[in-house]
C-alpha positions as CSV (number, residue, x, y, z in Angstrom):
1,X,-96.6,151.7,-63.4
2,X,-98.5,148.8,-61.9
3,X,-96.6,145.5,-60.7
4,X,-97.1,142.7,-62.7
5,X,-99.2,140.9,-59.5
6,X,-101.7,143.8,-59.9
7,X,-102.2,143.8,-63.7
8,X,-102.0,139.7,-63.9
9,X,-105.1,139.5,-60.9
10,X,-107.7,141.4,-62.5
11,X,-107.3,139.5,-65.8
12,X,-110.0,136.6,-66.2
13,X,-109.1,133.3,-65.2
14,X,-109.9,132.0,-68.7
15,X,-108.2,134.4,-70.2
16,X,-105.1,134.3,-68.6
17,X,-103.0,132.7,-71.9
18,X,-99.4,132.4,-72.8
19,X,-100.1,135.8,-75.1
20,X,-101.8,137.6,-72.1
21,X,-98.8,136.2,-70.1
22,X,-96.2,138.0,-72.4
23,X,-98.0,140.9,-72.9
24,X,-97.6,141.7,-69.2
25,X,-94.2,140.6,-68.7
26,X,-93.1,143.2,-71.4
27,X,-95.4,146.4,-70.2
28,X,-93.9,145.8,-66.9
29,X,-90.5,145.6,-68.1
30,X,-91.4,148.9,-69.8
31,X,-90.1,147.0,-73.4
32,X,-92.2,149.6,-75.5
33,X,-90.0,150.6,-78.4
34,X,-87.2,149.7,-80.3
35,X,-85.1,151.1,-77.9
36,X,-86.5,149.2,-74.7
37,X,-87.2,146.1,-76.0
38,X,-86.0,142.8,-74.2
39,X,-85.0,139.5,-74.7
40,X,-86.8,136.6,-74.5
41,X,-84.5,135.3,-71.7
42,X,-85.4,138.4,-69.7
43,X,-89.5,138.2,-70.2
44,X,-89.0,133.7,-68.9
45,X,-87.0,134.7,-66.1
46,X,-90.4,137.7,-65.3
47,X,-92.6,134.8,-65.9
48,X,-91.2,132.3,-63.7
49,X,-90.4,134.6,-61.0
50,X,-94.3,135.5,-61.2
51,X,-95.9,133.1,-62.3
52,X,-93.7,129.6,-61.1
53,X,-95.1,126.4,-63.0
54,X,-97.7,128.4,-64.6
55,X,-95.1,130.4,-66.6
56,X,-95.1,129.2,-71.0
57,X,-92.7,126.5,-71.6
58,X,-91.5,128.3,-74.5
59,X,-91.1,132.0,-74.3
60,X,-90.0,133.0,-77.5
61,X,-92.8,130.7,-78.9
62,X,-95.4,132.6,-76.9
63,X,-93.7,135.8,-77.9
64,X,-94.3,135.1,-81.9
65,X,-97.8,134.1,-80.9
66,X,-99.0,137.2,-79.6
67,X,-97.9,139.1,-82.7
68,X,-99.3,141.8,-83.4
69,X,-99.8,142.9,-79.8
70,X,-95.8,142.0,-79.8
71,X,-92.8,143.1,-81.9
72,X,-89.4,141.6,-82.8
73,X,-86.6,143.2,-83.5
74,X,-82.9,142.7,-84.7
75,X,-82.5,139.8,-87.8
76,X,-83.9,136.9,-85.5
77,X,-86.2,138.5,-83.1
78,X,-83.2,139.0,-80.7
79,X,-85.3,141.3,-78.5
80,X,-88.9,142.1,-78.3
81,X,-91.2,144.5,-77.2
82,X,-95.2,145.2,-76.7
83,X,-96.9,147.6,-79.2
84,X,-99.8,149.6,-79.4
85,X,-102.0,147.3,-80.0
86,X,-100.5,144.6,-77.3
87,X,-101.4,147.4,-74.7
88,X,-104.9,147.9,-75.9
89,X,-105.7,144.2,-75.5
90,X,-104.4,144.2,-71.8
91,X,-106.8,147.5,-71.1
92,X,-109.6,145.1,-72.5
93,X,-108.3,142.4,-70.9
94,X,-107.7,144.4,-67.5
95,X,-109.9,147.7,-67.6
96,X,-107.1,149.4,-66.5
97,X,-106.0,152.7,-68.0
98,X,-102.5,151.8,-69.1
99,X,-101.6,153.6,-72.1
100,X,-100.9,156.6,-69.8
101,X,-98.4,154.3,-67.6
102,X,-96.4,153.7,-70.9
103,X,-96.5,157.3,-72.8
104,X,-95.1,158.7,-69.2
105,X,-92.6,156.1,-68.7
106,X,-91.2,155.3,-72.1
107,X,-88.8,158.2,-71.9
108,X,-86.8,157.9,-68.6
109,X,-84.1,159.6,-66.3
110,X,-81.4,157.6,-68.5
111,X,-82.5,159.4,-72.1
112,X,-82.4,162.9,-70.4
113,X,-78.8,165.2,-71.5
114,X,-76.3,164.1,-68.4
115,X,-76.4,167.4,-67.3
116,X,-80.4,168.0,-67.1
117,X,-80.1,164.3,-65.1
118,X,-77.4,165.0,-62.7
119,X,-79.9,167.6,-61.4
120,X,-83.6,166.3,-61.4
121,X,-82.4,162.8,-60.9
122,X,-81.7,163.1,-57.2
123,X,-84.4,165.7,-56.2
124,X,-87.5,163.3,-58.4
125,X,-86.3,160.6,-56.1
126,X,-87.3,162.2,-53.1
127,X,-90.6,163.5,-55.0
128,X,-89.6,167.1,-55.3
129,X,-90.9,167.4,-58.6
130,X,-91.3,171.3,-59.1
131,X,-87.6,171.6,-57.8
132,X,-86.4,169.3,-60.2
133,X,-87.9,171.2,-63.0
134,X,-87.0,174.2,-61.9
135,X,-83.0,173.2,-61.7
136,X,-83.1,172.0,-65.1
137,X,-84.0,174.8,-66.4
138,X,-81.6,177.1,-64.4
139,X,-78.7,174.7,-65.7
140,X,-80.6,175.3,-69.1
141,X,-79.8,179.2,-68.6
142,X,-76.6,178.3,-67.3
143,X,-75.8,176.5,-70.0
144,X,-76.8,179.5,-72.5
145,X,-74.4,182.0,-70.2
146,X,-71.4,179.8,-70.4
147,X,-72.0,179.4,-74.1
148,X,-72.0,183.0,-74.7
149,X,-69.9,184.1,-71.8
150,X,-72.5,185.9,-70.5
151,X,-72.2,187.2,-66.7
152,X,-76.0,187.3,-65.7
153,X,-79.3,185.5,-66.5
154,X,-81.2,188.3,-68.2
155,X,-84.3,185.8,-69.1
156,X,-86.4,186.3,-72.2
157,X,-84.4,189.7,-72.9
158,X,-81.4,186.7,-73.0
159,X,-83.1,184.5,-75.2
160,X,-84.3,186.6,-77.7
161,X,-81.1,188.4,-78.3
162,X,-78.6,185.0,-78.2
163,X,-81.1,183.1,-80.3
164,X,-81.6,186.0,-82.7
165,X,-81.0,184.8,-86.5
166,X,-79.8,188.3,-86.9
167,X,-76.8,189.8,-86.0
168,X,-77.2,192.1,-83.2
169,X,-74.1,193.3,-81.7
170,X,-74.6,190.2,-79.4
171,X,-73.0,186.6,-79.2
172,X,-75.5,184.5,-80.5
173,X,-75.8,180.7,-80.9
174,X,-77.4,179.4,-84.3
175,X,-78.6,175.8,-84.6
176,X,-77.0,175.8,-87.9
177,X,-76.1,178.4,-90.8
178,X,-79.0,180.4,-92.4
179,X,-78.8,180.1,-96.1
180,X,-82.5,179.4,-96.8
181,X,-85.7,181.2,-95.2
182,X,-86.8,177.8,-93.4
183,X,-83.4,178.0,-91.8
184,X,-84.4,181.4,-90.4
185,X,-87.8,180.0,-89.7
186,X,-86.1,177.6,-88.0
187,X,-84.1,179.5,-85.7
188,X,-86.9,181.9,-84.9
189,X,-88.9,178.9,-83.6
190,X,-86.6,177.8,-81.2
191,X,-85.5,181.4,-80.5
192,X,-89.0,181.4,-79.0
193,X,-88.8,178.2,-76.8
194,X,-86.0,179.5,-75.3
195,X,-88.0,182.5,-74.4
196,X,-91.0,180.4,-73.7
197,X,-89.4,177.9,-71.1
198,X,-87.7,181.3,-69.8
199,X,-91.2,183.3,-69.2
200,X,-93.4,180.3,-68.8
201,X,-91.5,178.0,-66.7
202,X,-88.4,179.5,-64.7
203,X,-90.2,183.0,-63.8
204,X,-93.4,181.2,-63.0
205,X,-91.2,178.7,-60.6
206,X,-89.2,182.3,-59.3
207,X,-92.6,184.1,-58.5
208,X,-95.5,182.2,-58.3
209,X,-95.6,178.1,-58.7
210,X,-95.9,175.7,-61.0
211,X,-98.5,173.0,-61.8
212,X,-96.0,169.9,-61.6
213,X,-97.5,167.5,-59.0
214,X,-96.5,164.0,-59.9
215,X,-93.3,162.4,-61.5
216,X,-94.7,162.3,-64.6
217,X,-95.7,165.5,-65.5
218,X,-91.8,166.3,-64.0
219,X,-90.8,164.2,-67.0
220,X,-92.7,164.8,-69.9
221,X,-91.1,169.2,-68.7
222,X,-87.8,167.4,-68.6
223,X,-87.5,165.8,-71.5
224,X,-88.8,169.2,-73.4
225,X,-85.5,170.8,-71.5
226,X,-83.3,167.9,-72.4
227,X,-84.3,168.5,-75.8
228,X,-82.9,172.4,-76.0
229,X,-79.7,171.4,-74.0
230,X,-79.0,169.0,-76.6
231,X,-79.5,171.6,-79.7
232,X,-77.2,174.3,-77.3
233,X,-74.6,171.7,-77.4
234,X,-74.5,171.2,-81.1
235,X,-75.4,174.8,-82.1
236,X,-72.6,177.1,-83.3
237,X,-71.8,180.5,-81.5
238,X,-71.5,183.7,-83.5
239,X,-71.1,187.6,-83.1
């Protein structure tokens, strides 16, 4: 993610308005969604820091006015956030490329499961990305072993059997009851996820190495493994 000194400079002195102003204050404070949006009081106090007299009188005001590039949300615009089209303009505005900034940073560390953060977290700060990956989804396996009191990591053999929709002499963990054949269908998908992230990801990162060479791409793995720890935690074990 750029700083809001680098985006603001490359933007055209005569078009550097109160919406342009906004706009920028909420990429950099990452207020994409719903779920990341900001106050107004957050975006003046951006503005003022960065800007100093040059910063909109009237925040919130500014912050209707560059509807639709901005969003409110809650009964009285309580927070707000940039949108879609918001992030276009400033790539007009600024040439620079930075819908990827937002698509890799609008899920972060803090949305991850606890227990797929309490491992990646520390090693992504000192830039070992493959690492981090790679302990995620050994606490993903781990995860599946406690579950079914399993005593060793037998990968895709593992998955297969313990995310069978079909009973096979096996404790198995089902995402939910199968009354219905999308139920099964269901099952059988993430059966094979499991088996995917076992084959394709932790045996590639036990014998060869994987393609993970910048935070981001560390992320977009992590939140596919946060994803599966959240649906072990919920699913219900069988035999």
């Amino acid at each position: 993610m750029k700083s809001f000194p680098e985006i603001w400079a490359v933007i055209p002195r005569a078009k550097q308005s109160n919406t342009a102003k906004v706009l920028v204050a909420l990429l950099v404070l990452r207020a994409t969604s719903a779920a990341s949006a900001v106050p107004a009081a957050k975006v003046t106090q951006l503005l003022r820091l960065k800007l100093r007299g040059k910063a909109p009188t009237n925040t919130a005001d500014a912050l209707r006015k560059a509807a639709p590039g901005t969003e409110p949300h809650g009964d009285v615009g309580l927070t707000w956030s940039i949108t879609p089209r918001g992030i276009q303009a400033l790539e007009k505005l600024t040439g620079l490329p930075l819908s990827p900034a937002i698509s890799a940073t609008g899920y972060g560390l803090v949305d991850l499961h606890p227990l797929v953060r309490s491992v990646a977290e520390p090693l992504l700060d000192g830039q070992h990305f493959v690492e981090a990956v790679g302990r995620a989804v050994k606490e993903l396996n781990f995860t599946v072993r406690q579950r079914t009191a399993r005593t060793a990591d037998e990968g895709v053999r593992m998955m297969m059997q313990v995310f069978s929709p079909d009973s096979n002499s096996q404790p198995r963990l089902l995402l939910a009851p199968i009354t219905h054949e999308w139920e099964k269908d269901r099952q059988e998908g993430f059966r094979f996820l499991m088996a995917g992230v076992q084959q394709g990801i932790a045996n590639v990162d036990k014998h060869g190495r994987l393609a993970i060479s910048s935070r981001e791409r560390a992320m977009e793995v992590l939140a596919m493994v946060s994803f599966l720890m959240r649906e072990i935690d919920s699913a219900q074990r069988v035999t």
